[in-house]
C-alpha positions, -999 to +999 in steps of 0.1 A: +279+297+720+259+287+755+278+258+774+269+229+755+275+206+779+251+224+806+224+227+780+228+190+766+226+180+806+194+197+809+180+184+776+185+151+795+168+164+820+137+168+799+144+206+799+122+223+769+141+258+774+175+242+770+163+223+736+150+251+724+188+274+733+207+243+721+187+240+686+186+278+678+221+279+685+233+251+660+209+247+634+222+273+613+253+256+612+230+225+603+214+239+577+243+254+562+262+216+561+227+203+546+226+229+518+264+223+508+253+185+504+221+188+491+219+220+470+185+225+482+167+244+504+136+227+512+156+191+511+180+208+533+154+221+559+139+189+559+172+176+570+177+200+597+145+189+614+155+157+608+190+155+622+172+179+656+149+147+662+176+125+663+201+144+684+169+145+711+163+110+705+199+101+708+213+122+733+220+098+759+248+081+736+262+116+738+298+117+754+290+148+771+322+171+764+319+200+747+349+195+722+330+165+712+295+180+700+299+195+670+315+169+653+286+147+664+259+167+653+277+176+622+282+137+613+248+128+623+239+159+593+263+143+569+249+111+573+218+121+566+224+141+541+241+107+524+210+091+534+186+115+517+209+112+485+210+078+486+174+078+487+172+099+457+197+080+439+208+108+423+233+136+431+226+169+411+252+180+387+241+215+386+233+232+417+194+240+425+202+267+443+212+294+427+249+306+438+243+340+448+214+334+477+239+314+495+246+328+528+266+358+530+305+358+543+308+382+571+323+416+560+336+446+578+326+468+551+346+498+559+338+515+523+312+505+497+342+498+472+355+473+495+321+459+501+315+453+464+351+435+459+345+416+486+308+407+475+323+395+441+349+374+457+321+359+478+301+348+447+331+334+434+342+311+460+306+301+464+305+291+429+337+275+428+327+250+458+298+246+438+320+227+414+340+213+432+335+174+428+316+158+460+349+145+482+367+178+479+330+201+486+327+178+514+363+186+530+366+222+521+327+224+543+340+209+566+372+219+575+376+253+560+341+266+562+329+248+595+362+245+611+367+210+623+402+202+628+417+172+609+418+146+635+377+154+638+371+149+597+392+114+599+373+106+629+338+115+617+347+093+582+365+071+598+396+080+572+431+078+587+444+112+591+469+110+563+444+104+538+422+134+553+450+156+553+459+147+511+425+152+505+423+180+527+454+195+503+440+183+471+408+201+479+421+237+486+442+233+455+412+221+435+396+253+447+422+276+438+423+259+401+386+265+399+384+299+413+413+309+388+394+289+360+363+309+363+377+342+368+414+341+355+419+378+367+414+368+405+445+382+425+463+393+399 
């Protein structure tokens, strides 16, 4: 990714070719946090633009390092994904999105019957998070599919670490148990 830090100095600096580098090189990554919450595409574009107006509106409070950015634009798009479902007052049990137009996980594909395995397992880890309840989606989205470190998830929920790291544990074993539950044969 571009320097953050330089492109957030020239978004200060009212620089409309920065914002536009900085925004097309996050919000994917915003969109993709918004779907896992949400379950919806259009709710979850909606929160993309959303969370983009206020990063431009609040980039001054910005501690302007670039360790520290993507854990504040990701909490500002978990807040407001909690917002939006708070203002629905309702989370969805079932999933509005189907499973398999989720985004793709990045393979090699050296042969086609490597491809298709690794299609398969794809769908299946996608549907597993899909059932996951909301606390363990939320940390396996966070940590294992966006990659913030520990101390960043305690911070951004303000959880000590030791709870984030149990939950962090009871997630990826809640994961397994539901991969294995709805495909008993998977690694065996």
């Amino acid at each position: 990714m571009a320097d953050v830090v330089a492109l957030v100095e020239r978004c200060r600096r009212g620089d409309d070719l920065a914002w536009e580098a900085l925004v097309r090189s996050c919000q994917s990554r915003v969109y993709s946090v918004a779907l896992h919450y949400l379950r919806d595409r259009e709710e979850a574009k909606d929160i993309a633009q959303d969370v983009f107006v206020r990063v431009y509106r609040n980039l001054d409070s910005f501690e302007n390092r670039e360790e520290n950015f993507f854990p504040w634009l990701l909490s500002l798009t978990r807040n407001a994904c909690i917002d939006r479902l708070r203002r629905m007052k309702v989370r969805p049990a079932v999933p509005a999105v189907s499973v398999d137009e989720g985004p793709e996980i990045a393979d090699d594909r050296p042969t086609p019957e490597q491809a298709a395995i690794a299609a398969r397992e794809g769908r299946l880890v996608r549907r597993a998070i899909a059932e996951l309840n909301d606390d363990h989606r939320e940390m396996i989205v966070l940590h294992e599919i966006e990659g913030l470190e520990l101390r960043q998830i305690s911070e951004m929920l303000a959880l000590p670490i030791g709870t984030v790291k149990s939950r962090s544990m009871r997630a990826r074993l809640a994961l397994a148990r539901t991969v294995l539950a709805l495909d008993p044969s998977y690694g065996a």
